[in-house]
N, CA and C atoms as an extended XYZ file, in Angstrom:
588
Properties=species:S:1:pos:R:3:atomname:S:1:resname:S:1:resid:I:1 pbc="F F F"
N        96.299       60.681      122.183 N   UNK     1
C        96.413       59.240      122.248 CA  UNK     1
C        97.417       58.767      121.215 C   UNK     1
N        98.456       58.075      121.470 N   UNK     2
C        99.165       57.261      120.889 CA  UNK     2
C        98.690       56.244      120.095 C   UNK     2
N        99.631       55.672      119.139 N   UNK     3
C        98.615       54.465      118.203 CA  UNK     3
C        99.409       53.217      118.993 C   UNK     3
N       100.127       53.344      119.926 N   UNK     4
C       101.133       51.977      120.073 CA  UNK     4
C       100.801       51.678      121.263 C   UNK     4
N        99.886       52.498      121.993 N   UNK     5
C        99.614       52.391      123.485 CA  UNK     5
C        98.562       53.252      123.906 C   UNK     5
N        97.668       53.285      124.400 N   UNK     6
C        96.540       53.878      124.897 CA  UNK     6
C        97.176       54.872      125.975 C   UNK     6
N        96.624       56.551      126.055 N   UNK     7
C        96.886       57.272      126.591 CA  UNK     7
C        95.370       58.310      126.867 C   UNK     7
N        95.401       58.384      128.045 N   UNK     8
C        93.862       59.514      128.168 CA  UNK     8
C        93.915       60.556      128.680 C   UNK     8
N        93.772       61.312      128.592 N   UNK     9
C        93.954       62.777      129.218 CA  UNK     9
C        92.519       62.607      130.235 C   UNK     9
N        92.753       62.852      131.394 N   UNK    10
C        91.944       62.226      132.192 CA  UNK    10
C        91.311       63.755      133.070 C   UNK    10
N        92.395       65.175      132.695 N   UNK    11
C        91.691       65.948      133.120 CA  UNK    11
C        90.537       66.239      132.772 C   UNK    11
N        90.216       66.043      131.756 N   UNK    12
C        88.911       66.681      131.269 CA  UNK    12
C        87.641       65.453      131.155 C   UNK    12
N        87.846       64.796      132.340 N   UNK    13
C        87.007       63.550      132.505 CA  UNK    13
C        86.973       63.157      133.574 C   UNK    13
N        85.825       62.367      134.518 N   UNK    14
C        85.877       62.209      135.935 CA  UNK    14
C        85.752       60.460      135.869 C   UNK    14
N        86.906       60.556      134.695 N   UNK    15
C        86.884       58.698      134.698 CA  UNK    15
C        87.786       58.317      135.345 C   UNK    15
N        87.934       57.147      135.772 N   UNK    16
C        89.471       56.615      136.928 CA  UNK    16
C        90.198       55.850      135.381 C   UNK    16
N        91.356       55.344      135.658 N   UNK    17
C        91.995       55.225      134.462 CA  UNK    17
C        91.527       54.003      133.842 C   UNK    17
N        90.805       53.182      135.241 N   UNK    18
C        90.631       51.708      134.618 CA  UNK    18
C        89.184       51.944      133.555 C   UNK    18
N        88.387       52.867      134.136 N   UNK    19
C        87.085       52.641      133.991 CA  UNK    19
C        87.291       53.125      132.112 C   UNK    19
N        88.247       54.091      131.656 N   UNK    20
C        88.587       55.199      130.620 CA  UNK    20
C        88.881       53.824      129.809 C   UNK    20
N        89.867       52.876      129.876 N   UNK    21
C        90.567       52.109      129.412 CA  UNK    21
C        89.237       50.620      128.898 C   UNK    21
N        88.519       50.820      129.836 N   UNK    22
C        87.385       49.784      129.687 CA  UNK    22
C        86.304       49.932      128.660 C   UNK    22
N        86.063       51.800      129.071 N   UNK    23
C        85.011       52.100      127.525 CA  UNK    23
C        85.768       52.153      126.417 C   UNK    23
N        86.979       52.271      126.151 N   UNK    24
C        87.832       51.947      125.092 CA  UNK    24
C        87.691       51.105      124.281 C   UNK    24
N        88.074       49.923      125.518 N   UNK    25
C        88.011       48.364      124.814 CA  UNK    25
C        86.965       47.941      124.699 C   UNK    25
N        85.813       48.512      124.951 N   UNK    26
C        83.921       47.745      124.871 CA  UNK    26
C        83.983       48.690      124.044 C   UNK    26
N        83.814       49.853      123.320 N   UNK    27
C        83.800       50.442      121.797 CA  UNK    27
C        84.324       50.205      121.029 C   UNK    27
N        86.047       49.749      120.918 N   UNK    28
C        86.518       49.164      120.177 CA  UNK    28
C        86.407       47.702      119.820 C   UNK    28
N        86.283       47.184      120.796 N   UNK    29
C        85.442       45.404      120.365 CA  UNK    29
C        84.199       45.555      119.619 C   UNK    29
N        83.007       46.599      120.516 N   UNK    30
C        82.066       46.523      119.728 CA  UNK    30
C        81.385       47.533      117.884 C   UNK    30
N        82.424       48.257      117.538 N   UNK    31
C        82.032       49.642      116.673 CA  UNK    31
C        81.229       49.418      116.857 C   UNK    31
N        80.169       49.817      117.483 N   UNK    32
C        79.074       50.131      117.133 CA  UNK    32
C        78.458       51.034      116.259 C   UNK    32
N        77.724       51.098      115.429 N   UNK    33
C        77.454       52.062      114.426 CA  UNK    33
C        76.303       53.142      114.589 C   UNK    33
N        76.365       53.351      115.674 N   UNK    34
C        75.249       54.496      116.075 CA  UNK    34
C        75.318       54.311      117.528 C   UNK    34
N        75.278       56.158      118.248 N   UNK    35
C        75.465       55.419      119.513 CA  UNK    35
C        75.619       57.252      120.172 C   UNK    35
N        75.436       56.937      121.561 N   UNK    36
C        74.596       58.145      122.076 CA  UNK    36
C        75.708       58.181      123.702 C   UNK    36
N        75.918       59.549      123.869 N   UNK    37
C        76.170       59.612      125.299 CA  UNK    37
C        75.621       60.950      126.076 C   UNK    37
N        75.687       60.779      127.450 N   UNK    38
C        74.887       61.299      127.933 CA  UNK    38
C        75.594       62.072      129.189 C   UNK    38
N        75.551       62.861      129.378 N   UNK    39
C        76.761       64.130      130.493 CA  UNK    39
C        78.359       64.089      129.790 C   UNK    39
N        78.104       64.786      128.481 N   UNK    40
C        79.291       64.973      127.850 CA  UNK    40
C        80.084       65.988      128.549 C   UNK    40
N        79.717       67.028      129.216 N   UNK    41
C        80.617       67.974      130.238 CA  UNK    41
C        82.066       68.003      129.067 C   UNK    41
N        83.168       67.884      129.846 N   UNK    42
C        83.763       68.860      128.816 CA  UNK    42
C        84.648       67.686      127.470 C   UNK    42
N        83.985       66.354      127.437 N   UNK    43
C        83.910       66.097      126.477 CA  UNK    43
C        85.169       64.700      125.977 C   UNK    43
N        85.639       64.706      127.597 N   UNK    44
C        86.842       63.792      127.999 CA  UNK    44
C        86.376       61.908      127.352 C   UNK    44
N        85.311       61.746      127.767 N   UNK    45
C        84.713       60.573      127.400 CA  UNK    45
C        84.247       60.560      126.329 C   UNK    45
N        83.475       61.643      125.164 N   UNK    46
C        83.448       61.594      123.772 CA  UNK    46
C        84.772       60.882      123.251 C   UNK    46
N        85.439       61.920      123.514 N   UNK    47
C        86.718       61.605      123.037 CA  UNK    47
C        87.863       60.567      123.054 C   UNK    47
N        87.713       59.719      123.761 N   UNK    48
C        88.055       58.338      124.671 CA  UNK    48
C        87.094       57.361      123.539 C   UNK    48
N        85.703       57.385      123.186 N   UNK    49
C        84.855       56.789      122.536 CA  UNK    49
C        85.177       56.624      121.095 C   UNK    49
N        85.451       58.164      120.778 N   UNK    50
C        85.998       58.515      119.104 CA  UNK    50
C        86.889       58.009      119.071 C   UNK    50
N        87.883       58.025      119.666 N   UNK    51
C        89.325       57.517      119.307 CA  UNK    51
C        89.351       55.622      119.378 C   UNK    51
N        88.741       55.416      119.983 N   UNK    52
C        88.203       53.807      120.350 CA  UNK    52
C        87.739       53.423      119.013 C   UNK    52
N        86.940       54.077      117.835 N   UNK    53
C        86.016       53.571      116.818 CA  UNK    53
C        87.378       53.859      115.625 C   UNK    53
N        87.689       55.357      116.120 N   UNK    54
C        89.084       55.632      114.621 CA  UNK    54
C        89.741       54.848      115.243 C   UNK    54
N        90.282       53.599      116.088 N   UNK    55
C        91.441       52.526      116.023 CA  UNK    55
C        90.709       51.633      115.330 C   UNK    55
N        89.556       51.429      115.776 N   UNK    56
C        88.476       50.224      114.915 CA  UNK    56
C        88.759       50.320      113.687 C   UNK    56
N        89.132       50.830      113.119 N   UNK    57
C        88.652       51.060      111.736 CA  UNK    57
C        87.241       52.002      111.329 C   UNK    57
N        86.402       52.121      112.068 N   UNK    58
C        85.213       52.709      112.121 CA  UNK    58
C        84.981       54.052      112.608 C   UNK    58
N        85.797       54.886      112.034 N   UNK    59
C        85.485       56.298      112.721 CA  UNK    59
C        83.900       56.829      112.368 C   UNK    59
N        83.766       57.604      113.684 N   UNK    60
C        82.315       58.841      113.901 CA  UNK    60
C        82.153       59.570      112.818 C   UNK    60
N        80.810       59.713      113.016 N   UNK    61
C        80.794       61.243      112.115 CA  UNK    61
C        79.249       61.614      112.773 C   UNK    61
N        78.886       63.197      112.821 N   UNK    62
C        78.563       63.824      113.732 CA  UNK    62
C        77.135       62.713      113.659 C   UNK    62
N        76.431       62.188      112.119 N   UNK    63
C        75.418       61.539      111.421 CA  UNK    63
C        75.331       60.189      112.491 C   UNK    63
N        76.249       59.954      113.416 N   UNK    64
C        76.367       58.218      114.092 CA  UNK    64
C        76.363       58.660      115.492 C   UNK    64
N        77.044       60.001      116.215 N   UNK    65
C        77.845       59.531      117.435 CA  UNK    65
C        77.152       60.842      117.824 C   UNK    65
N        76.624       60.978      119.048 N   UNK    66
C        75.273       62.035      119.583 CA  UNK    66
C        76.124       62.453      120.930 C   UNK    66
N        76.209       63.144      121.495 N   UNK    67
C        76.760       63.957      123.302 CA  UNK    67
C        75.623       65.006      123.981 C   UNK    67
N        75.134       64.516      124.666 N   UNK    68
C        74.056       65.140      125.217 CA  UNK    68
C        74.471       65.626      126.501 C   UNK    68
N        74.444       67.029      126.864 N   UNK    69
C        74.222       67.339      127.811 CA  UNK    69
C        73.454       68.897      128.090 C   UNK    69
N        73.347       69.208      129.092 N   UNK    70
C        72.180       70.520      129.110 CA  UNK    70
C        73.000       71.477      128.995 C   UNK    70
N        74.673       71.624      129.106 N   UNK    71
C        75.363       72.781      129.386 CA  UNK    71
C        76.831       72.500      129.235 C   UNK    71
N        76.962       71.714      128.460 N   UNK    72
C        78.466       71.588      127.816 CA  UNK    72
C        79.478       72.625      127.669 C   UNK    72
N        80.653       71.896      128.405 N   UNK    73
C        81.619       72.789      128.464 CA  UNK    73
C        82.774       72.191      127.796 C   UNK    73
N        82.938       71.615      126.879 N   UNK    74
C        83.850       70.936      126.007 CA  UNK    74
C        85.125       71.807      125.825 C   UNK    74
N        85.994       71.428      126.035 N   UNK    75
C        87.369       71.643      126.412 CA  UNK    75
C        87.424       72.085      124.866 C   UNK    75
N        88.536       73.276      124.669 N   UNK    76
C        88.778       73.068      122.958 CA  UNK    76
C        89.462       72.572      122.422 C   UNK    76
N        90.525       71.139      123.535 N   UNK    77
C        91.219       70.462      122.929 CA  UNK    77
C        90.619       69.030      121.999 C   UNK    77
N        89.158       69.160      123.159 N   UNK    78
C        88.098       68.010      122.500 CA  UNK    78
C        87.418       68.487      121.725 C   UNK    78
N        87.116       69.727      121.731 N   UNK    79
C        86.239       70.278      120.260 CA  UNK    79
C        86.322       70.377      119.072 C   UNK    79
N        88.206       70.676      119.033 N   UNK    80
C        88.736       70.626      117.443 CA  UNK    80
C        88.483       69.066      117.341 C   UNK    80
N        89.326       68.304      118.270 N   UNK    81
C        88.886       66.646      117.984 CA  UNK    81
C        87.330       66.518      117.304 C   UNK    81
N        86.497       66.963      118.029 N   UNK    82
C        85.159       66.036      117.995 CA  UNK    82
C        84.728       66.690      116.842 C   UNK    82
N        85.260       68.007      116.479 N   UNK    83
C        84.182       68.946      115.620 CA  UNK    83
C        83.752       68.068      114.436 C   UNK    83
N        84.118       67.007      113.577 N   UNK    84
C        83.974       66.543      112.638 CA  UNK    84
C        83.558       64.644      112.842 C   UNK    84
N        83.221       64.461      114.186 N   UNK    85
C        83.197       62.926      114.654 CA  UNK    85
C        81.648       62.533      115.333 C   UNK    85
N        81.184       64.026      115.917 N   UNK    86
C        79.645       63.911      116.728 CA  UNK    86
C        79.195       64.971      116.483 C   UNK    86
N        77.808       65.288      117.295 N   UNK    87
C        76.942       65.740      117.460 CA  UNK    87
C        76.622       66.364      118.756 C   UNK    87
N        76.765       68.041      119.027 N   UNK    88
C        76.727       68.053      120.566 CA  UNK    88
C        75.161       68.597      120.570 C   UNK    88
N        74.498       67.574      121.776 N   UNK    89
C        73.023       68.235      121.748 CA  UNK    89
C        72.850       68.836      122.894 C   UNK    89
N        72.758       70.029      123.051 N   UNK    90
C        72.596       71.099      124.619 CA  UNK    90
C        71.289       71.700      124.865 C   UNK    90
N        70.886       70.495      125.614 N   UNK    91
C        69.723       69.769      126.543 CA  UNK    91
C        69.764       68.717      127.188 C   UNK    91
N        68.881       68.845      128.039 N   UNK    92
C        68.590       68.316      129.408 CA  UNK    92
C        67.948       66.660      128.749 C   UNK    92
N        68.745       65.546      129.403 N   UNK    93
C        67.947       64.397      128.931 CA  UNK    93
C        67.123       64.170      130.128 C   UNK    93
N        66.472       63.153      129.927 N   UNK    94
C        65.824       62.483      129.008 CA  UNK    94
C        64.740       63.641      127.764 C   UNK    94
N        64.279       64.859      127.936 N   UNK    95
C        64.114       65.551      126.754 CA  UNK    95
C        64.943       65.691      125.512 C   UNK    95
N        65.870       65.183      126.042 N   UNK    96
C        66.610       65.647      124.857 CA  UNK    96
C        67.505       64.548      123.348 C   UNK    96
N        66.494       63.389      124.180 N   UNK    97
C        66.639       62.214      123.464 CA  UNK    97
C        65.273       62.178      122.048 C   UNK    97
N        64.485       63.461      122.331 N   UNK    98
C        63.931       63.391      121.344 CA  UNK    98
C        64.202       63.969      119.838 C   UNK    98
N        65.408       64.482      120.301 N   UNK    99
C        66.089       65.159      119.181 CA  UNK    99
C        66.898       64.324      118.313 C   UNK    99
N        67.152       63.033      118.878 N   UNK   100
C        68.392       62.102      118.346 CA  UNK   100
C        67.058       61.706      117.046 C   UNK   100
N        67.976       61.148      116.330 N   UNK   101
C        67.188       60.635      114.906 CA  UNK   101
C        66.572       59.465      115.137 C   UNK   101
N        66.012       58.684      114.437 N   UNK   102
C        65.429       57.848      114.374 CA  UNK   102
C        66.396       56.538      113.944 C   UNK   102
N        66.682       55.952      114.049 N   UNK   103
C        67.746       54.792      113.865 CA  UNK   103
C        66.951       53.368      113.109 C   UNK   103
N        66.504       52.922      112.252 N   UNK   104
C        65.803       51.900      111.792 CA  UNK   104
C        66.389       51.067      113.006 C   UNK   104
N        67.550       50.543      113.036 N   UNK   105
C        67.673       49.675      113.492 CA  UNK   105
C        68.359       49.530      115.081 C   UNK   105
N        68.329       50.779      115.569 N   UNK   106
C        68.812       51.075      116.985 CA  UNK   106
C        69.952       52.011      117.400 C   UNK   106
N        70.395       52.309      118.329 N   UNK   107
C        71.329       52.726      118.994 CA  UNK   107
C        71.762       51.256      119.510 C   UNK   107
N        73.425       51.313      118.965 N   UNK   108
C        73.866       49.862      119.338 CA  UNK   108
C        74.510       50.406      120.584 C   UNK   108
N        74.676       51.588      121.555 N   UNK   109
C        75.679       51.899      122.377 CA  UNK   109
C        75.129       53.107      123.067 C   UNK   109
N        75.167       53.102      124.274 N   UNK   110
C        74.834       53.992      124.972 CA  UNK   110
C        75.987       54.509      126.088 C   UNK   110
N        76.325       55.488      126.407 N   UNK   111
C        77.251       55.625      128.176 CA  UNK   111
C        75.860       56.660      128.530 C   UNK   111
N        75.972       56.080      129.574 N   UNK   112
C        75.073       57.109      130.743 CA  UNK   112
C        76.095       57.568      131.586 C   UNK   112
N        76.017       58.803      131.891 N   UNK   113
C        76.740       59.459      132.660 CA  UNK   113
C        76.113       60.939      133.100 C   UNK   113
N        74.419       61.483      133.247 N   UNK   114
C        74.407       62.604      133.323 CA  UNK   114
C        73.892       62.695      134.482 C   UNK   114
N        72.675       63.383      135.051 N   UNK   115
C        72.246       63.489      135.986 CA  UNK   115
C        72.398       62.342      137.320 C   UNK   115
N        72.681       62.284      138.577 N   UNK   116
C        73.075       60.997      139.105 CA  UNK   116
C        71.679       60.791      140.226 C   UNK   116
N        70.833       61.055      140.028 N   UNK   117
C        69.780       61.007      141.476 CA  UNK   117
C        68.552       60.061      140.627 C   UNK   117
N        68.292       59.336      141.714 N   UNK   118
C        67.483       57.919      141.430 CA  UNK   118
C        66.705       58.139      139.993 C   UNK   118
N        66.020       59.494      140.437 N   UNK   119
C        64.862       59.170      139.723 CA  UNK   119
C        65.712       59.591      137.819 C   UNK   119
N        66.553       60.770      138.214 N   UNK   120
C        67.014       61.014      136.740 CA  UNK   120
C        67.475       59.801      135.714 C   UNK   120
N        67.907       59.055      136.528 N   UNK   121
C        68.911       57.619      135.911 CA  UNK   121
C        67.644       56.713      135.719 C   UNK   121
N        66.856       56.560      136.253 N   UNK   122
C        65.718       55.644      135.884 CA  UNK   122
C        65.299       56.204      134.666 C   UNK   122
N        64.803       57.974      134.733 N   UNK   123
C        64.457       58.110      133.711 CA  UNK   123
C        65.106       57.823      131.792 C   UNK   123
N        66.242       58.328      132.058 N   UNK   124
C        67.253       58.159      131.071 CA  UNK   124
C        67.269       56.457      130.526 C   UNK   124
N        67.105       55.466      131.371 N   UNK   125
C        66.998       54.531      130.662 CA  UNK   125
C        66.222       54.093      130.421 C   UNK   125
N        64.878       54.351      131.046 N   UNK   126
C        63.696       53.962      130.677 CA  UNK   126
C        62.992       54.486      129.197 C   UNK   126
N        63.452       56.202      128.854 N   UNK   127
C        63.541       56.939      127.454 CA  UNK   127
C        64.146       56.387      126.618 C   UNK   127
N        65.291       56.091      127.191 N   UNK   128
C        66.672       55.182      126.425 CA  UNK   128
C        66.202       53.796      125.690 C   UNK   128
N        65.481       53.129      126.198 N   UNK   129
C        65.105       51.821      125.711 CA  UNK   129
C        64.897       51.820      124.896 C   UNK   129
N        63.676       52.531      124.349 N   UNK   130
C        63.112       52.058      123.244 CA  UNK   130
C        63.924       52.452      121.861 C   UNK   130
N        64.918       53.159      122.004 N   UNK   131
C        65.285       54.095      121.243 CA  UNK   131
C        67.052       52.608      120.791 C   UNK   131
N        67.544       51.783      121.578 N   UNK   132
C        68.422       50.598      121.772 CA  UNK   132
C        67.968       49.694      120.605 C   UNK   132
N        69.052       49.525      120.144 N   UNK   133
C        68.920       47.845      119.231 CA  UNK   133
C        68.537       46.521      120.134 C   UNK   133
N        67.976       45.812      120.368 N   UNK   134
C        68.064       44.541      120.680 CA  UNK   134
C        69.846       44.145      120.868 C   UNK   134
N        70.292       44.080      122.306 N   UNK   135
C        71.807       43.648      122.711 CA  UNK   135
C        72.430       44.339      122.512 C   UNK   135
N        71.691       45.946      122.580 N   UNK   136
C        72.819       46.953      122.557 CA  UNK   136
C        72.880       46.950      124.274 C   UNK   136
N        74.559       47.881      124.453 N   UNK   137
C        75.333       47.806      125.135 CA  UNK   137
C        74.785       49.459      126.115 C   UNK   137
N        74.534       49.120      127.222 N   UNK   138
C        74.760       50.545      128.138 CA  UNK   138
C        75.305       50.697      129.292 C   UNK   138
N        75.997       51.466      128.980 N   UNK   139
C        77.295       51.568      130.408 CA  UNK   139
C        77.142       52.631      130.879 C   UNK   139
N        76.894       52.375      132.216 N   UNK   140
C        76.384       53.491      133.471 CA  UNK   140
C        77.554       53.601      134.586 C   UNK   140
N        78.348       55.223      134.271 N   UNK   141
C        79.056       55.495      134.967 CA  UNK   141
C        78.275       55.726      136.620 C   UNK   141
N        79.452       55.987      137.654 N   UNK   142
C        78.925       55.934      139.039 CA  UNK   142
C        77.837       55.587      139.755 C   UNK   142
N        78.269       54.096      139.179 N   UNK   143
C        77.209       53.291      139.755 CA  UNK   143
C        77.522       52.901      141.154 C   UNK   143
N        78.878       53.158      141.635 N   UNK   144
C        78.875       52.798      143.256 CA  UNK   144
C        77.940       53.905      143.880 C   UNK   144
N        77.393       55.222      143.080 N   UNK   145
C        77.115       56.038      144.266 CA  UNK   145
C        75.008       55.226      144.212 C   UNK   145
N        75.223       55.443      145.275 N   UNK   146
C        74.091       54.931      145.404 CA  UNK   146
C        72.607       55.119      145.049 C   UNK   146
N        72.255       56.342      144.772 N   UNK   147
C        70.955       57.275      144.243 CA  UNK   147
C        71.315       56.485      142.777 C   UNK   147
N        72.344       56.383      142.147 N   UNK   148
C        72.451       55.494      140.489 CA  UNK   148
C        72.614       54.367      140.786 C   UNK   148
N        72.511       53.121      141.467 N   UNK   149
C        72.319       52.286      141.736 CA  UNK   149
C        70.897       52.097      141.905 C   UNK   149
N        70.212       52.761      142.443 N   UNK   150
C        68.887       52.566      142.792 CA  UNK   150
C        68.256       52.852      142.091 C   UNK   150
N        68.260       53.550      140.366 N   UNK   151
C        67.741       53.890      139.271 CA  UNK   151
C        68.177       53.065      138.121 C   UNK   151
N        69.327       52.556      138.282 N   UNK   152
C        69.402       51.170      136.996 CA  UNK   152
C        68.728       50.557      137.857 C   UNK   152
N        68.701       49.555      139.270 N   UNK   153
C        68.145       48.872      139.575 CA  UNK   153
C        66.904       48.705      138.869 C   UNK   153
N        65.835       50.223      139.195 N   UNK   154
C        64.580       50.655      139.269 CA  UNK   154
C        64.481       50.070      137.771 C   UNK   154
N        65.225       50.745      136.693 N   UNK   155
C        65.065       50.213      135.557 CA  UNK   155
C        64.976       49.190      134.879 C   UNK   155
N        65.799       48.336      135.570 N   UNK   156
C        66.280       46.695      135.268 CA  UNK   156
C        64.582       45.893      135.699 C   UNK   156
N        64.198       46.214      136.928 N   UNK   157
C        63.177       45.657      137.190 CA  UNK   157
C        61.977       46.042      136.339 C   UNK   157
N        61.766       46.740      135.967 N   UNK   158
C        61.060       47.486      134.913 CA  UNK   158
C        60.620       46.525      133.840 C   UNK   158
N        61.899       45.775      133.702 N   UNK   159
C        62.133       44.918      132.542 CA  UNK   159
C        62.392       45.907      130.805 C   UNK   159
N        62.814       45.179      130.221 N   UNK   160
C        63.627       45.089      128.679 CA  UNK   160
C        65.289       45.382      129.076 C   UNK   160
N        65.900       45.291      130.002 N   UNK   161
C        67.545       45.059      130.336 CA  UNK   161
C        67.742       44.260      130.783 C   UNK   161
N        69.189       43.681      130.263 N   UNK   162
C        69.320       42.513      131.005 CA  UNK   162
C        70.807       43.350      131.890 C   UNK   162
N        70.575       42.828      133.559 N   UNK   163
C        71.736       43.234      133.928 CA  UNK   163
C        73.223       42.699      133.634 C   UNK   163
N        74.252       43.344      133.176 N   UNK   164
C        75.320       42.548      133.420 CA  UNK   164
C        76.411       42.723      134.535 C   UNK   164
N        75.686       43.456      135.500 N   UNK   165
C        76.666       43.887      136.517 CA  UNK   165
C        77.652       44.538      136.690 C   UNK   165
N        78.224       44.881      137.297 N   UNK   166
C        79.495       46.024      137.773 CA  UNK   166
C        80.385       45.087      137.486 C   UNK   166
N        81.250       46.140      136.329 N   UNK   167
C        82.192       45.640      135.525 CA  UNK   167
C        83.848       46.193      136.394 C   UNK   167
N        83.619       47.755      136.846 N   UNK   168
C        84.501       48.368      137.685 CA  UNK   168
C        83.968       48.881      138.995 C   UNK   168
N        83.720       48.324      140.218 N   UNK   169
C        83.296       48.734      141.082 CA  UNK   169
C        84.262       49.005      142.174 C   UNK   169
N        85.417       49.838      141.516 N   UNK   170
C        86.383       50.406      142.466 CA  UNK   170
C        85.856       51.769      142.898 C   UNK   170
N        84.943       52.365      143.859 N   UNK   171
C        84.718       53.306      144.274 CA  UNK   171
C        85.908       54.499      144.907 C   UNK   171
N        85.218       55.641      144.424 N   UNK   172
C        86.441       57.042      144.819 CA  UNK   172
C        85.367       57.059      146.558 C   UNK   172
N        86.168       57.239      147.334 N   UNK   173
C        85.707       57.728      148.958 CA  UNK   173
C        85.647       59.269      149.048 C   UNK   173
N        84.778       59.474      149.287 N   UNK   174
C        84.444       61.085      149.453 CA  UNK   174
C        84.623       61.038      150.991 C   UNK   174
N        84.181       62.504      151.838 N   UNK   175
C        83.935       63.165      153.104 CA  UNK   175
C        82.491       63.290      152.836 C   UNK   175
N        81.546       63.490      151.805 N   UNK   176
C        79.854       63.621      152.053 CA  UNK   176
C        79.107       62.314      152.447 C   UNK   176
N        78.461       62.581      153.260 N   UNK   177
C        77.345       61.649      153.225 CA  UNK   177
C        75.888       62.155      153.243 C   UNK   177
N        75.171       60.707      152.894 N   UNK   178
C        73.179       61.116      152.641 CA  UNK   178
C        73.090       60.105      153.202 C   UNK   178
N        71.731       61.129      153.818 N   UNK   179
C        71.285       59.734      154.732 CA  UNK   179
C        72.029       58.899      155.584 C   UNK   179
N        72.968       59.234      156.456 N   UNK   180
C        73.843       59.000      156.774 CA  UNK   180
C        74.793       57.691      156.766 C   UNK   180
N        74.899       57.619      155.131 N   UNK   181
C        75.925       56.912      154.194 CA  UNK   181
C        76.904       57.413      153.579 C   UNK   181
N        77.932       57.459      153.861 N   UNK   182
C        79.018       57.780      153.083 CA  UNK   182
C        79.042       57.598      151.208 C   UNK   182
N        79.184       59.153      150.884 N   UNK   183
C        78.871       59.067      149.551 CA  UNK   183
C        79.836       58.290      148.590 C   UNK   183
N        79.790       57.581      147.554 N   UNK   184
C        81.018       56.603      146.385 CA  UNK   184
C        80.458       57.193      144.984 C   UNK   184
N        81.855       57.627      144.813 N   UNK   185
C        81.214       57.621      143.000 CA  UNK   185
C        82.470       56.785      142.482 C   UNK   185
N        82.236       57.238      140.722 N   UNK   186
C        82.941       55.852      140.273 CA  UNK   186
C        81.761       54.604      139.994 C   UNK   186
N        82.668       53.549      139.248 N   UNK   187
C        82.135       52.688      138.820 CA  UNK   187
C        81.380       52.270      137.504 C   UNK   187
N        81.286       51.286      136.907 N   UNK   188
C        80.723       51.115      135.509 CA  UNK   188
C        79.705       49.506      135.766 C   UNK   188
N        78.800       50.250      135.161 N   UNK   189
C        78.129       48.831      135.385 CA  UNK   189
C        77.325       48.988      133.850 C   UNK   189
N        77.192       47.541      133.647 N   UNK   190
C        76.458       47.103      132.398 CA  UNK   190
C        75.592       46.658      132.072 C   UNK   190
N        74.558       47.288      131.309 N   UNK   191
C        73.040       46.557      130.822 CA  UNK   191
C        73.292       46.227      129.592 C   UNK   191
N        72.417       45.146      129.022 N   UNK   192
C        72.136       44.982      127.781 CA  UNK   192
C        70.069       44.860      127.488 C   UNK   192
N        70.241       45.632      126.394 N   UNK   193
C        69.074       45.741      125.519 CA  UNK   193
C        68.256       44.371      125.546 C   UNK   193
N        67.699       44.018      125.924 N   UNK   194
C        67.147       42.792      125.796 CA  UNK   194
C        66.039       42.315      124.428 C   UNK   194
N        66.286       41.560      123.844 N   UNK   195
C        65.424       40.966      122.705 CA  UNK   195
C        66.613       40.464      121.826 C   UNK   195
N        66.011       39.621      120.594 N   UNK   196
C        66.736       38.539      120.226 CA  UNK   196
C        67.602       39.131      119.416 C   UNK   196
């Protein structure tokens, strides 16, 4: 990444450029000072996140910024990056949110991005909650596909999120379908932590 212009290496990430450019600018508006992601795979979106907080002024360190996934394959162009910015935890969430520390005052930031089938994504934010600051921020990749739509939903109704809706709902068109719906991934949609 450049300091004069935003640049993402997008192989090692299944982000579209807008969606890459968006968690950028919602980490860099918000530093958040503690903050968790979830299907780090090979580590494209850590790294998009880190570099978002070192423009802030607010760089990571492994003590703030958490990557959860069950089987990480982190590129080693993101590993030398990250080695000194996060925390890689290799496990399966929602178990594996019990490993994150205790935060007095929250996780101000979440990306969801791991498992995509109804019930996994319900679970993850429903674990996820309690563990959120009051108006922290969670951004749920491929939310056009529909099984993750139907698990923030599930969650939202649940209550303690407030929805803020699909922020990028430019869907990628596949050849699969379920249930005979044509499958969409892609997309970012936004909750907030609810309480004062």
């Amino acid at each position: 990444m450049g300091s004069n212009r935003l640049e993402f290496d997008l192989q090692h990430t299944h982000l579209q450029p807008q969606e890459a450019t968006l968690l950028y600018a919602i980490v860099h508006a918000m530093k958040p000072r503690h903050l968790f992601e979830v299907g780090s795979f090979q580590g494209g979106s850590a790294r998009i996140i880190a570099q978002a907080l070192i423009d802030a002024g607010q760089p990571p360190t492994p003590a703030s910024f958490f990557m959860i996934d069950p089987e990480p394959r982190i590129s080693p162009l993101h590993a030398a990056f990250l080695e000194d910015k996060a925390t890689i935890i290799a496990a399966a969430s929602p178990a594996a949110y019990q490993t994150l520390p205790r935060v007095a005052a929250g996780f101000d930031f979440a990306f969801i991005d791991g498992d995509h089938a109804e019930a996994a994504v319900h679970a993850d934010l429903l674990v996820a909650r309690p563990l959120l600051a009051p108006g922290a921020i969670v951004l749920c990749h491929d939310a056009a596909y529909a099984q993750t739509k139907r698990g923030i939903d599930h969650a939202v109704r649940d209550g303690g999120f407030i929805d803020c809706g699909d922020l990028i709902a430019s869907p990628v068109w596949t050849e699969q379908f379920e249930d005979g719906e044509r499958v969409l991934w892609g997309g970012l949609r936004m909750l907030r932590r609810a309480g004062a």
